[in-house]
Backbone of each chain as ProteinMPNN parsed JSONL, in Angstrom:
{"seq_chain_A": "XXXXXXXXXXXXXXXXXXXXXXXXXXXXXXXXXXXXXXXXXXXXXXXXXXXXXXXXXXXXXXXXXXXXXXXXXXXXXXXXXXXXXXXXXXXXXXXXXXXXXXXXXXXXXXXXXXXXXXXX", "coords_chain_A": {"N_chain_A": [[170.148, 7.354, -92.325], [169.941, 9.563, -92.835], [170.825, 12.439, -91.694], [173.413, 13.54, -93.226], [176.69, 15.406, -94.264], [176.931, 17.035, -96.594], [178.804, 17.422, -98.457], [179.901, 14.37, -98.161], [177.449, 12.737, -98.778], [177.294, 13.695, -101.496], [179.685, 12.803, -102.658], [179.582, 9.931, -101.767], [177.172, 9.167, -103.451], [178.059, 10.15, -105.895], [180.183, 8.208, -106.106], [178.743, 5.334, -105.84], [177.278, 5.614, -108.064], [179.259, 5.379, -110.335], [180.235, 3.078, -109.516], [178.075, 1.209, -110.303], [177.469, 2.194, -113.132], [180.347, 1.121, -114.28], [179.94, -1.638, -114.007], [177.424, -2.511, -114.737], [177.927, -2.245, -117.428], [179.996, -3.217, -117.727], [178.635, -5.828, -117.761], [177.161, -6.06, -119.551], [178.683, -6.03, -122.196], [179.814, -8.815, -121.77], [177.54, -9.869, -122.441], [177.038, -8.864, -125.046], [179.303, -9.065, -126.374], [181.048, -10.483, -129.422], [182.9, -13.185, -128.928], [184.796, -15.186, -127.54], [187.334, -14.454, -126.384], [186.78, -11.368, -126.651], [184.81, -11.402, -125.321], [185.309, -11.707, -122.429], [187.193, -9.521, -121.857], [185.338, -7.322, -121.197], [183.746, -8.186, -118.36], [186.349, -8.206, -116.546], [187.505, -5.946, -115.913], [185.716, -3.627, -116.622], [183.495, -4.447, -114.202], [185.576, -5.323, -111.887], [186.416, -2.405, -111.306], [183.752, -1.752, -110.961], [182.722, -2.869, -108.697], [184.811, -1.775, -106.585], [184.01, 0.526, -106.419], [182.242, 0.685, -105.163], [182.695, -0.404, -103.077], [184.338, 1.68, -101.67], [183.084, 3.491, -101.128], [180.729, 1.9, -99.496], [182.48, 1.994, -97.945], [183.481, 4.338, -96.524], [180.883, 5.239, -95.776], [180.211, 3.491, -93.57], [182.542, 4.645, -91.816], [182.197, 7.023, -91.455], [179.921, 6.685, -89.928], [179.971, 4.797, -87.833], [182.558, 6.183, -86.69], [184.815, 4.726, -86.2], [187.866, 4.041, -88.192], [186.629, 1.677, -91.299], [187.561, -1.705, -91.55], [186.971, -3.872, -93.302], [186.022, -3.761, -95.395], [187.676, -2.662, -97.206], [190.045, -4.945, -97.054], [188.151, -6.475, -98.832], [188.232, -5.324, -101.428], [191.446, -5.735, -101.251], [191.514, -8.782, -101.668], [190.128, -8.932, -103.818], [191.532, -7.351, -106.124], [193.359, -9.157, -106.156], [192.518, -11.295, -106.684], [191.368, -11.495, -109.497], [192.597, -11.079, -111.731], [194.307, -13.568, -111.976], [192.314, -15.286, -112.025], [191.423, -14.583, -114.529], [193.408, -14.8, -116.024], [193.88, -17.675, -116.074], [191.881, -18.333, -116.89], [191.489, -17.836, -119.643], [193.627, -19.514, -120.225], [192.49, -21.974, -120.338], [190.745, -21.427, -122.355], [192.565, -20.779, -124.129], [193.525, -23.4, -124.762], [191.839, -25.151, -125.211], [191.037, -24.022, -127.564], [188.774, -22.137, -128.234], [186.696, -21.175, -130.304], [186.782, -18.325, -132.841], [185.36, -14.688, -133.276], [183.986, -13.663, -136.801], [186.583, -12.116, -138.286], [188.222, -11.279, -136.321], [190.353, -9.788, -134.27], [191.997, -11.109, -132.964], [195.096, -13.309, -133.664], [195.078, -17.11, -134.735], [195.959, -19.944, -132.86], [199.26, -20.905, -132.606], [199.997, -24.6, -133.714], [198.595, -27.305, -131.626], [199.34, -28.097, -128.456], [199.312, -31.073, -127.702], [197.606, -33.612, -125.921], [197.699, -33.126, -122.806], [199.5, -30.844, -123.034], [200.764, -27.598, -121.406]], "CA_chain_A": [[170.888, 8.026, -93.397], [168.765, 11.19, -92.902], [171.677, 13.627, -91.531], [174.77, 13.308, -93.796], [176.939, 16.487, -94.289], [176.413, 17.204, -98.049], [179.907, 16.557, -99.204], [179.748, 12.826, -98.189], [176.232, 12.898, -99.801], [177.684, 13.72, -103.309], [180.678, 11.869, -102.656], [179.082, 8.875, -101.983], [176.039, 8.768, -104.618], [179.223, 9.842, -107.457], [181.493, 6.54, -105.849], [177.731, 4.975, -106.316], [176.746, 5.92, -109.672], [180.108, 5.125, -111.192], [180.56, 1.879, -109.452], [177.222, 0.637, -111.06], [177.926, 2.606, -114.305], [181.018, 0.228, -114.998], [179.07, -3.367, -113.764], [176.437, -2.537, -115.814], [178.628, -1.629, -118.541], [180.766, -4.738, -117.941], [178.21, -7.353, -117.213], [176.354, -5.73, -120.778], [179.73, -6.499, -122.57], [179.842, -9.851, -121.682], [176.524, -10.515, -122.565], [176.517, -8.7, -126.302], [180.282, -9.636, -127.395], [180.547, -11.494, -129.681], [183.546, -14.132, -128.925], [185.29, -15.739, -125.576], [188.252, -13.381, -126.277], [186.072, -10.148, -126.276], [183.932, -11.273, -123.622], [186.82, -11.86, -121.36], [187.452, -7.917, -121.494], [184.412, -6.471, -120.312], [183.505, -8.36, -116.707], [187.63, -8.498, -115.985], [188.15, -4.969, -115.772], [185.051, -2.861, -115.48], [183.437, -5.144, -113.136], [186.044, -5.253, -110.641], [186.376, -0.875, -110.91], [182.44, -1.052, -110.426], [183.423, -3.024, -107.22], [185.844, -1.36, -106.374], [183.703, 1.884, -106.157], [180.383, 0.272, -104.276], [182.994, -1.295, -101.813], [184.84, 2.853, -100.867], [181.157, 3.592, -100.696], [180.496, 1.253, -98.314], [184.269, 1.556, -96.581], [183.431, 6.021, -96.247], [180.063, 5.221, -95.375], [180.331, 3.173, -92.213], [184.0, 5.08, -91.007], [181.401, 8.39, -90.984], [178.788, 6.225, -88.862], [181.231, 4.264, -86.424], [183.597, 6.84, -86.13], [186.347, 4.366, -86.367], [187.976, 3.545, -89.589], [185.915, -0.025, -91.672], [188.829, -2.356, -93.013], [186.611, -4.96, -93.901], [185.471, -3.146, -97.176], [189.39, -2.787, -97.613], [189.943, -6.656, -97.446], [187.486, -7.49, -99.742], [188.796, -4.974, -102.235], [192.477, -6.502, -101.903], [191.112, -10.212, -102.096], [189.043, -9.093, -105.616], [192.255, -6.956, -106.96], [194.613, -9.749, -105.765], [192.304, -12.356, -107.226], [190.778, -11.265, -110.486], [193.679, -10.849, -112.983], [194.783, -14.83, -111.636], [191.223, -16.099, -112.371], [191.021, -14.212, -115.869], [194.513, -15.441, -116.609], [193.722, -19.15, -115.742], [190.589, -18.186, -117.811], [192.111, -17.532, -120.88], [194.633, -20.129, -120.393], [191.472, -23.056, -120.54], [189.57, -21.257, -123.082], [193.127, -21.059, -125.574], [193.455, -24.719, -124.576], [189.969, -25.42, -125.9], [190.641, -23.658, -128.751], [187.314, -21.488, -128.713], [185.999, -20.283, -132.006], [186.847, -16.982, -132.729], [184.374, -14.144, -134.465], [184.688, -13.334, -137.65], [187.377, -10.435, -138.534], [188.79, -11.019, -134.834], [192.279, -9.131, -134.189], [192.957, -12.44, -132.341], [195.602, -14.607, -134.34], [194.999, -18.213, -134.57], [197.308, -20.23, -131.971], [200.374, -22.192, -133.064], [199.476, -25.843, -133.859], [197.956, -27.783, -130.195], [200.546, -28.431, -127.674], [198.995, -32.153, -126.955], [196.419, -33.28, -124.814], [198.438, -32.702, -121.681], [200.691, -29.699, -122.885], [200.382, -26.135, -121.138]], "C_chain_A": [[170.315, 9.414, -93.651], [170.144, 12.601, -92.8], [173.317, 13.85, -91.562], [175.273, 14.408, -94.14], [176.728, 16.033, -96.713], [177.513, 16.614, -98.87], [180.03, 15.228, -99.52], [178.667, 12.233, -98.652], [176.682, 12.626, -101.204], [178.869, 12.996, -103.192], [180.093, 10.503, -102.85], [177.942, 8.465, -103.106], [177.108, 8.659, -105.961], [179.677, 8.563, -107.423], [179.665, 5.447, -106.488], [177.526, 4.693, -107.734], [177.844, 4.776, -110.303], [180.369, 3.828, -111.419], [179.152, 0.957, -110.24], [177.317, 0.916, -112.447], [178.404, 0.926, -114.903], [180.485, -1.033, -114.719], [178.4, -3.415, -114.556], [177.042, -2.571, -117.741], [179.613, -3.102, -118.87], [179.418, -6.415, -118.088], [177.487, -6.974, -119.263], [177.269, -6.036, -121.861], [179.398, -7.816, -122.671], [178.279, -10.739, -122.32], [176.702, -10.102, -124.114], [178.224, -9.156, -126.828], [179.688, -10.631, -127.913], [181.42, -13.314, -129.709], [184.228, -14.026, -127.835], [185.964, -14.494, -125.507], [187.942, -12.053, -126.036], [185.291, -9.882, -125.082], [184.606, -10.956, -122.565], [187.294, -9.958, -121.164], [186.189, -7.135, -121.079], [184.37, -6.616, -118.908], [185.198, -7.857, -116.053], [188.104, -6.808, -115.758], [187.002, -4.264, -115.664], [183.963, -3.749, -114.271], [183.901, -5.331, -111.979], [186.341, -3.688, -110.603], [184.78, -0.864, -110.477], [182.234, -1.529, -108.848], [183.716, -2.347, -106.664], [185.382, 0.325, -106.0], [182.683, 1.859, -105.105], [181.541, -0.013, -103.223], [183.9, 0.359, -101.098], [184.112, 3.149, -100.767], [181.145, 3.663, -99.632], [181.421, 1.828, -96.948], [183.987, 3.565, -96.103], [181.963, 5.791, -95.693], [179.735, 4.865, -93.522], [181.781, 3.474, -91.678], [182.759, 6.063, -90.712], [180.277, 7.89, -89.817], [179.118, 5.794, -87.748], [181.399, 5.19, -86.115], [185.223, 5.85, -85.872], [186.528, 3.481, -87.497], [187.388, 1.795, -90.186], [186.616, -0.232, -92.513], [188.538, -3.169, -93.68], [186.099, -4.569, -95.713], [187.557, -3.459, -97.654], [189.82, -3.829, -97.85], [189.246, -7.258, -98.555], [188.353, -7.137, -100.587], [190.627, -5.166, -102.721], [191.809, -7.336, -102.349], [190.729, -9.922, -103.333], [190.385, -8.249, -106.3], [193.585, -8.454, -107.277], [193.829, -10.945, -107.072], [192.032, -12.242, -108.792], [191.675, -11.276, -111.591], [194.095, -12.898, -112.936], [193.758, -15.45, -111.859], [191.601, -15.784, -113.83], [192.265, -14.731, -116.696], [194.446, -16.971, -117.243], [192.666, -19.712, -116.842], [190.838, -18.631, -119.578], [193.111, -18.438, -121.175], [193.949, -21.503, -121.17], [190.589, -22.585, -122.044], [191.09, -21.104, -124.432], [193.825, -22.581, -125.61], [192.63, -25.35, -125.647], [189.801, -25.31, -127.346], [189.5, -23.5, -129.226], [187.61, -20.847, -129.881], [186.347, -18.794, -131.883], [185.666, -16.183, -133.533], [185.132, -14.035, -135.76], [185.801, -12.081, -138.098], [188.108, -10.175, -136.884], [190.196, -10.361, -135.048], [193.123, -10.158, -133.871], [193.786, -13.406, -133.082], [195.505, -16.29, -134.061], [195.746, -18.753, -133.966], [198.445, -21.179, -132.998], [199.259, -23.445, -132.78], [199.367, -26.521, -132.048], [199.38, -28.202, -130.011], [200.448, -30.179, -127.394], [198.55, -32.267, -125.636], [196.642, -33.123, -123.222], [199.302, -31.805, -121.394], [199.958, -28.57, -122.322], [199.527, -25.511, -122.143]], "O_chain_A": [[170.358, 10.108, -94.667], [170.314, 13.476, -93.649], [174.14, 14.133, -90.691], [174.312, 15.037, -94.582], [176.511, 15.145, -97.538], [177.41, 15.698, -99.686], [180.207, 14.788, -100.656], [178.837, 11.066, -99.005], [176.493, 11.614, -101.879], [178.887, 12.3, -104.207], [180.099, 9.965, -103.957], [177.98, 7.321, -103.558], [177.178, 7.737, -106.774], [179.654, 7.814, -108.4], [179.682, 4.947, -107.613], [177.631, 3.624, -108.336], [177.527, 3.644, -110.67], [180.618, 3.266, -112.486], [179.499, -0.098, -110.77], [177.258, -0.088, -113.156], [177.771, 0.033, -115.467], [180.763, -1.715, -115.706], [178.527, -4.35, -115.348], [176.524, -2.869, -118.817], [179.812, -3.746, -119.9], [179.55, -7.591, -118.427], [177.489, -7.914, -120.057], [176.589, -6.435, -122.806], [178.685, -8.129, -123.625], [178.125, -11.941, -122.539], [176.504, -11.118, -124.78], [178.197, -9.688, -127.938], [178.729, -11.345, -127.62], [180.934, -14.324, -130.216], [184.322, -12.987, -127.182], [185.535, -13.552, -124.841], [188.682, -11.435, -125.271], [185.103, -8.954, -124.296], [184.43, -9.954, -121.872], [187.699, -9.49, -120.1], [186.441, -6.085, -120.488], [184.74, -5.718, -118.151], [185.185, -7.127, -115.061], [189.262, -6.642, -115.376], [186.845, -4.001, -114.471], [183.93, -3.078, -113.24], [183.162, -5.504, -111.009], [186.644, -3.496, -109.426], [184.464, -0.001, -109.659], [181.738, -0.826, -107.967], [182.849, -1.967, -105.876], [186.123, 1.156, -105.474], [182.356, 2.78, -104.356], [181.062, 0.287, -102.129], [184.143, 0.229, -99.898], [184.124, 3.329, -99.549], [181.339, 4.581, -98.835], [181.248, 2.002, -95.742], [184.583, 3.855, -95.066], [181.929, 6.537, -94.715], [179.28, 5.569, -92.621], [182.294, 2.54, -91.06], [182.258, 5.878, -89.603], [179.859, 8.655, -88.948], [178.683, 6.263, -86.696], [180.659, 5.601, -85.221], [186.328, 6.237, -85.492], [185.815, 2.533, -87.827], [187.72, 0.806, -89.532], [186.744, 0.276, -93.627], [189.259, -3.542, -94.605], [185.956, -5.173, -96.776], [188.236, -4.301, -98.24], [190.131, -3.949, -99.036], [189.59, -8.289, -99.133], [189.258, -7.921, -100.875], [191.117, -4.937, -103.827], [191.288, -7.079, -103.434], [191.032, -10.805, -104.135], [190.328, -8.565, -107.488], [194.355, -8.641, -108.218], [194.409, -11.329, -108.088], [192.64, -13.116, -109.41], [191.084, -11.633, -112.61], [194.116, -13.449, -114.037], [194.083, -16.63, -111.986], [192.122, -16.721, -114.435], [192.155, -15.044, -117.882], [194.776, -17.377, -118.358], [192.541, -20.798, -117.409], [190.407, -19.502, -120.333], [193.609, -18.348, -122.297], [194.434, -22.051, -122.159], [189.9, -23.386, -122.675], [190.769, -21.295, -125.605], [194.633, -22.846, -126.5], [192.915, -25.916, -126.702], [189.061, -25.906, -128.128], [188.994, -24.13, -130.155], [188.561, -20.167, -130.266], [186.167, -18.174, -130.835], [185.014, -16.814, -134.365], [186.338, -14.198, -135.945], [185.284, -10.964, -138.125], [188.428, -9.078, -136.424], [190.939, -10.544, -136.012], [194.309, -10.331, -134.152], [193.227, -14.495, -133.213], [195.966, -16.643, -132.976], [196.83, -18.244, -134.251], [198.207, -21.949, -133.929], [198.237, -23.466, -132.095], [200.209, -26.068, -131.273], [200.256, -28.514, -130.817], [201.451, -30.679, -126.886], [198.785, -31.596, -124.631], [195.66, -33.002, -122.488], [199.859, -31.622, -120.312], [198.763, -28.414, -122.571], [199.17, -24.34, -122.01]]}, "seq_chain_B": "XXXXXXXXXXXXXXXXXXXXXXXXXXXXXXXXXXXXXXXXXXXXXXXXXXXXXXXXXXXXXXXXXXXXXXXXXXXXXXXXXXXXXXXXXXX", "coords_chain_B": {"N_chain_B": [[165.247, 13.399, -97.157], [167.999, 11.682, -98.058], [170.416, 12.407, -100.686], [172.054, 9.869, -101.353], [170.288, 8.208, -100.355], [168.192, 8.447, -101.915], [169.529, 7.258, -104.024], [170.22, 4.513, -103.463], [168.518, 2.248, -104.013], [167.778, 2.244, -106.713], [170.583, 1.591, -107.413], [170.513, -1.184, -106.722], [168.759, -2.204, -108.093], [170.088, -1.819, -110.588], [171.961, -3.424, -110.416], [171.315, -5.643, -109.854], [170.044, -6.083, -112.526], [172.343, -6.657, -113.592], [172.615, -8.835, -113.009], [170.905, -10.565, -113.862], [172.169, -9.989, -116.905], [174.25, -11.187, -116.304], [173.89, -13.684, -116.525], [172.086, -14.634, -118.584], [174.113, -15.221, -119.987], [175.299, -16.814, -119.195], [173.396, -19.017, -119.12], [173.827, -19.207, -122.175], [176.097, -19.256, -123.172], [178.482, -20.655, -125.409], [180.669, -22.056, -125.28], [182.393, -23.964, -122.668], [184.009, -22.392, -120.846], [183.338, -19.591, -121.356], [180.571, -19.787, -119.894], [182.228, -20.422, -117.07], [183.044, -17.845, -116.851], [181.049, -16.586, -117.098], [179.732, -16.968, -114.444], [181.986, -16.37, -112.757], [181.806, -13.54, -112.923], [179.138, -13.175, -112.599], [179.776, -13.98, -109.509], [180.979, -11.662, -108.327], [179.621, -9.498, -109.051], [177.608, -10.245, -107.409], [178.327, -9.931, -104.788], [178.865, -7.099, -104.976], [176.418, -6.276, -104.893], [175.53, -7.595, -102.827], [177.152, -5.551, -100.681], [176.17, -3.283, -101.188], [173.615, -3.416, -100.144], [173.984, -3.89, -97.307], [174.754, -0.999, -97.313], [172.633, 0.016, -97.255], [170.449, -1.312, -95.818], [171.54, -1.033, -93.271], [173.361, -2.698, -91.943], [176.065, -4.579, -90.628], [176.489, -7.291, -91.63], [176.529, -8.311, -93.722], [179.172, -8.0, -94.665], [180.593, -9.906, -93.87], [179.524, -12.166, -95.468], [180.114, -11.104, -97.867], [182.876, -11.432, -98.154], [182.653, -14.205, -97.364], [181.65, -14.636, -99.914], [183.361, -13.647, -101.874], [186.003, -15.074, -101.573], [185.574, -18.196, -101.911], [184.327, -18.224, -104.223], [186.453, -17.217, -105.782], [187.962, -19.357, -105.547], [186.617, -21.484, -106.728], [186.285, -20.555, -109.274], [189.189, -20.95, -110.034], [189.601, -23.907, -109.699], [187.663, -24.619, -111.738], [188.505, -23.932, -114.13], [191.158, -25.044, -113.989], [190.082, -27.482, -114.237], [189.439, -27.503, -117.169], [191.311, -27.13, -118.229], [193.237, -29.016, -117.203], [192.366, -31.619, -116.927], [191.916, -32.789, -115.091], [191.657, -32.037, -111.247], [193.345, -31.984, -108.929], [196.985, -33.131, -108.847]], "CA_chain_B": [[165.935, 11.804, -97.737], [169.102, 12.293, -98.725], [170.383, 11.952, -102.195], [172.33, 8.168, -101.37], [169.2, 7.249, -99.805], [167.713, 8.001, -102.775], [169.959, 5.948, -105.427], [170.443, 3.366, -103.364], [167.083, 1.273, -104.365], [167.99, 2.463, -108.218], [171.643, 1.252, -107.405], [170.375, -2.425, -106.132], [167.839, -2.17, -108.937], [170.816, -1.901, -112.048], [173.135, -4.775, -110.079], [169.832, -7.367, -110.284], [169.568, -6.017, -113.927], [173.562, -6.975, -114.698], [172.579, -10.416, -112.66], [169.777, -11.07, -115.507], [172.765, -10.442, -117.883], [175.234, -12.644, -116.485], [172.737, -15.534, -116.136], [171.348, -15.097, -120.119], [175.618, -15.205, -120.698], [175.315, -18.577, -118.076], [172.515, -20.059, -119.745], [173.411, -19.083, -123.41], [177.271, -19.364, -123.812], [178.706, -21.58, -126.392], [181.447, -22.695, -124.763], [182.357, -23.771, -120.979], [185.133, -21.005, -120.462], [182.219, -18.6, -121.57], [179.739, -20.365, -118.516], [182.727, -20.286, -116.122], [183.316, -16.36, -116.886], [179.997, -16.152, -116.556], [180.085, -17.554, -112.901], [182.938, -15.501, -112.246], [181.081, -12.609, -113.199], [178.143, -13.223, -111.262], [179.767, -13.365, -107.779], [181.546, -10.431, -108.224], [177.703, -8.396, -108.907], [176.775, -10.323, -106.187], [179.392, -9.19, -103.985], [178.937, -5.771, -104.939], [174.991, -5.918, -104.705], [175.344, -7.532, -101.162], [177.833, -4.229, -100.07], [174.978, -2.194, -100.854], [172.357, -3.963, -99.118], [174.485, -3.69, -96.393], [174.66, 0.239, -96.95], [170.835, 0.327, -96.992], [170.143, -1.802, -94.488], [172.933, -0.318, -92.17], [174.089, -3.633, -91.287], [177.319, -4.59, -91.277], [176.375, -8.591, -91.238], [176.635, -8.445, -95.171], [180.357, -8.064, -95.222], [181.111, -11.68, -93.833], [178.944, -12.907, -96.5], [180.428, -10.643, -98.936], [184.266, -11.973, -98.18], [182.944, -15.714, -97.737], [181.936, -15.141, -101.423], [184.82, -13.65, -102.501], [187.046, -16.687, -101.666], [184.749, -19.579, -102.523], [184.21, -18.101, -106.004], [187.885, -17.438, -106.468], [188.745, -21.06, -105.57], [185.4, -22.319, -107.611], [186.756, -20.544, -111.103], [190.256, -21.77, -110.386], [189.339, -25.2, -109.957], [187.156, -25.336, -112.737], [189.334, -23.531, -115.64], [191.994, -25.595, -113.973], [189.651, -28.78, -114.496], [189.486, -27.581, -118.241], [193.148, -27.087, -118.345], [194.352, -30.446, -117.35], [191.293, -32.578, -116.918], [192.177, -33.255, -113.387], [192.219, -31.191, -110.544], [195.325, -31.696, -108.291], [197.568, -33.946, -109.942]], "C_chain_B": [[166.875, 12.311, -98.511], [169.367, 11.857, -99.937], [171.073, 10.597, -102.705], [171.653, 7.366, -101.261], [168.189, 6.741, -100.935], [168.196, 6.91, -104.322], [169.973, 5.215, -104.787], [168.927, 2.236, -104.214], [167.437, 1.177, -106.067], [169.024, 1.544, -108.186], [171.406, -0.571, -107.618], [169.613, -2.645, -107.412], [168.739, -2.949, -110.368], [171.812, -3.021, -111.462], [171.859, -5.592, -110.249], [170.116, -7.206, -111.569], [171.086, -7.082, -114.49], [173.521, -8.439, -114.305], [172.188, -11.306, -114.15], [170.935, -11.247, -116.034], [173.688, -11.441, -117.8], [174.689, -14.105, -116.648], [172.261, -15.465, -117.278], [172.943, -15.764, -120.386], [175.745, -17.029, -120.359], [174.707, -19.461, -119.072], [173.133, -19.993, -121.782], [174.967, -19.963, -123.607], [177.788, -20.488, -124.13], [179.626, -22.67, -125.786], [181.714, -22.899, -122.62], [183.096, -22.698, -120.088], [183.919, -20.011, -120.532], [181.122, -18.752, -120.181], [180.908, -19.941, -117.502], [183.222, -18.457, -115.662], [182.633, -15.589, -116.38], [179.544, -16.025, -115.124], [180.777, -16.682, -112.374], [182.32, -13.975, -111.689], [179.717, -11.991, -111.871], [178.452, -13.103, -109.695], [180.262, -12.233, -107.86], [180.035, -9.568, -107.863], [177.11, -8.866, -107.802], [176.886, -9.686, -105.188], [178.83, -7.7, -103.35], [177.236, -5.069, -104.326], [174.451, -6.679, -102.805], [175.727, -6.842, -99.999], [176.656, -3.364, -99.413], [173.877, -2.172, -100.307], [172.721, -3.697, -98.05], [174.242, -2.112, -95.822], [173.064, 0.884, -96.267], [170.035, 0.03, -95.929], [171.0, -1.629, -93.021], [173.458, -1.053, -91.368], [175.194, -3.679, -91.306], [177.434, -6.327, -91.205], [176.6, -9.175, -92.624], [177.731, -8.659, -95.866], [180.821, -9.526, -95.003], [181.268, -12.484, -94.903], [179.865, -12.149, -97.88], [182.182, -11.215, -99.26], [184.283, -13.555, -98.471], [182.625, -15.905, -99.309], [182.598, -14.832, -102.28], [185.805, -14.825, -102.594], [186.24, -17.638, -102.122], [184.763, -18.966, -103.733], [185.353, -18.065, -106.411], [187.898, -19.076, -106.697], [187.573, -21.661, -106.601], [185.645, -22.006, -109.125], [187.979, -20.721, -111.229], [189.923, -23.01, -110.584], [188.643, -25.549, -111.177], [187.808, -25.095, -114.137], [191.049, -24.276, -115.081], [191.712, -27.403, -114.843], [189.744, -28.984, -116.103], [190.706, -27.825, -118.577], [193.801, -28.274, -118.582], [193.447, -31.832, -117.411], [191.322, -33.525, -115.392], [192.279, -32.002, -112.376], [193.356, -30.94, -109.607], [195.361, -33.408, -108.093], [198.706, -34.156, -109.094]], "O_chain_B": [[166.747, 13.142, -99.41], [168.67, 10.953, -100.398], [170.944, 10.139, -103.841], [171.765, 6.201, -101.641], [167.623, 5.662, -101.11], [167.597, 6.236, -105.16], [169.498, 4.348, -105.521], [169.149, 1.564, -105.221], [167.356, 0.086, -106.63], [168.771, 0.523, -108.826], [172.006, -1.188, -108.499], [170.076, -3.67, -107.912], [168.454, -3.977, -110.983], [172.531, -3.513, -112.331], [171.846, -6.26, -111.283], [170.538, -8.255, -112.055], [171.063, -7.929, -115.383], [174.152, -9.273, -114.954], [172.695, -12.087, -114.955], [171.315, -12.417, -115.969], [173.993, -12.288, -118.64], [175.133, -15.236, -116.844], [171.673, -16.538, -117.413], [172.973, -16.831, -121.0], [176.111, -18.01, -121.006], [175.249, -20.37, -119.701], [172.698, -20.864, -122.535], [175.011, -21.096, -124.088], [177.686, -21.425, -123.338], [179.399, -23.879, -125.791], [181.325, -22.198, -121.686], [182.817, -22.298, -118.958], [183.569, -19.645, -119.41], [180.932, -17.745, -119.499], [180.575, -18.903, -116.93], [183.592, -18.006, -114.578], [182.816, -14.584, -115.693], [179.014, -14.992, -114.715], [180.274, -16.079, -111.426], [182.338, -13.461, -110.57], [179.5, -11.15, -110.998], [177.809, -12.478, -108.852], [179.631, -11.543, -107.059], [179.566, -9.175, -106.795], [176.255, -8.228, -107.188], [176.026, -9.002, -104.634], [178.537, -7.269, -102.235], [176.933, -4.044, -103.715], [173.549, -6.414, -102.01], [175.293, -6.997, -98.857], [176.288, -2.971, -98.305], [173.208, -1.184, -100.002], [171.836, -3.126, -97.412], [173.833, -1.778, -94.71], [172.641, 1.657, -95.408], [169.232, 0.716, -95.297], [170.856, -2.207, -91.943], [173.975, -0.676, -90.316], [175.718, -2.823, -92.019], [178.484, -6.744, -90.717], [176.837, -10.377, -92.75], [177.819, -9.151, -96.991], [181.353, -10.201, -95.884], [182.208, -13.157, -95.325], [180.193, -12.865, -98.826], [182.623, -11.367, -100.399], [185.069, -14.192, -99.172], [183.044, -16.856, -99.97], [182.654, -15.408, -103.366], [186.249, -15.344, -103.618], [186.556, -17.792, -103.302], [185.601, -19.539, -104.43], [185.613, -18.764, -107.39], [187.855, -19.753, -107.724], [188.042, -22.512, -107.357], [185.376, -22.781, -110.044], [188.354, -20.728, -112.402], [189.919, -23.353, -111.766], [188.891, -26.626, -111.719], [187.693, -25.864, -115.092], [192.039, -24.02, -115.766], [192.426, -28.138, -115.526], [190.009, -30.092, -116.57], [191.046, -28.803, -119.243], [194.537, -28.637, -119.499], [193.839, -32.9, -117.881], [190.838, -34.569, -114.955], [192.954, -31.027, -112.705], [194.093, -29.956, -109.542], [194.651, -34.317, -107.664], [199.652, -34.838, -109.488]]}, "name": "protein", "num_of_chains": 2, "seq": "XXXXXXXXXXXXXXXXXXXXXXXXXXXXXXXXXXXXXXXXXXXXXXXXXXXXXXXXXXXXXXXXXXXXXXXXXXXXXXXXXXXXXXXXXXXXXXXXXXXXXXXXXXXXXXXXXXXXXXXXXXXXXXXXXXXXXXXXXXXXXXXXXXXXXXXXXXXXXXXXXXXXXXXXXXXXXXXXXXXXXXXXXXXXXXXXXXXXXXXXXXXXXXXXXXX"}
């Protein structure tokens, strides 16, 4: 990694930075909210952009070293856009099932009365 | 030493750190949706922190690993916020 033209240098350390930025930023979320519903918005969205920046990184990093374009960074980054909204959905579907506790002063309205122990 | 060469080690450094946090979130959280988020969470940073190992180490043997844990974790936090869901898994 010694003789990188400068552009792809600062290109890559910015895609770097940023993509740790938001992980850090998401995973720190998740850890200080203070209820499911809040948590649920930090990892689900910057988490997969701090991805999402480490993995064009990666995907500009080894095209400049090969010399022929790396789709496997590209694959992941469908699979984690494709998947992530369909987990966090599924997420949220079990956790207003559950009927988790909310904080106090939440924006979140209380659900309609339980569907029964087998309803959606 | 160029200036990627030099964040990278910092880079790998602040993805361990957001591990720590998902794993206090693992161990602490109240509820099981909160643990399974947590989970979620975690492969993703893993993911991302096994890319960059990759970059550093100028392998490219990291991405395999990085796709086989993309799918297994998908299917591992469907199944289990499905398991909450219905109390069965396929029904």
């Amino acid at each position: 990694m010694q003789n990188l033209p400068l552009w792809l240098d600062l290109l890559l350390a910015a895609l770097i930075v940023a993509g740790v930025a938001f992980a850090l930023i998401g995973s720190w979320g998740l850890a200080k909210l203070s209820d499911f519903y809040l948590r649920l918005h930090g990892p689900t969205k910057a988490t997969t952009l701090g991805v999402g920046g480490v993995l064009i990184a990666s995907a500009l990093w080894f095209t400049y070293k090969t010399g022929v374009p790396s789709l496997n960074e590209l694959l992941i980054t469908l699979f984690l856009f494709l998947t992530a909204p369909v987990s966090a959905h599924l997420l949220i579907k079990a956790a207003l099932h559950l009927e988790q506790s909310r904080a106090k002063g939440s924006a979140i309205p209380p659900t309609s009365p339980r569907p029964g122990p087998r309803g959606r | 030493m160029s200036l990627t060469a030099t964040i990278l080690p910092w880079a790998i450094g602040a993805f361990a750190l957001a591990l720590a946090l998902n794993g206090w979130r693992l161990l602490l959280g109240p509820g099981m949706a909160d643990r399974i988020l947590a989970l979620d969470t975690l492969y993703i940073n893993t993911l991302a922190l096994l890319v960059l190992l990759g970059i550093w180490r100028d392998s490219k043997v990291y991405f395999e690993v990085a796709l086989l844990i993309a799918m297994l974790g998908f299917v591992g936090t469907v199944v289990l916020s499905k398991y909450l869901l219905r109390g069965d898994i396929v029904e």
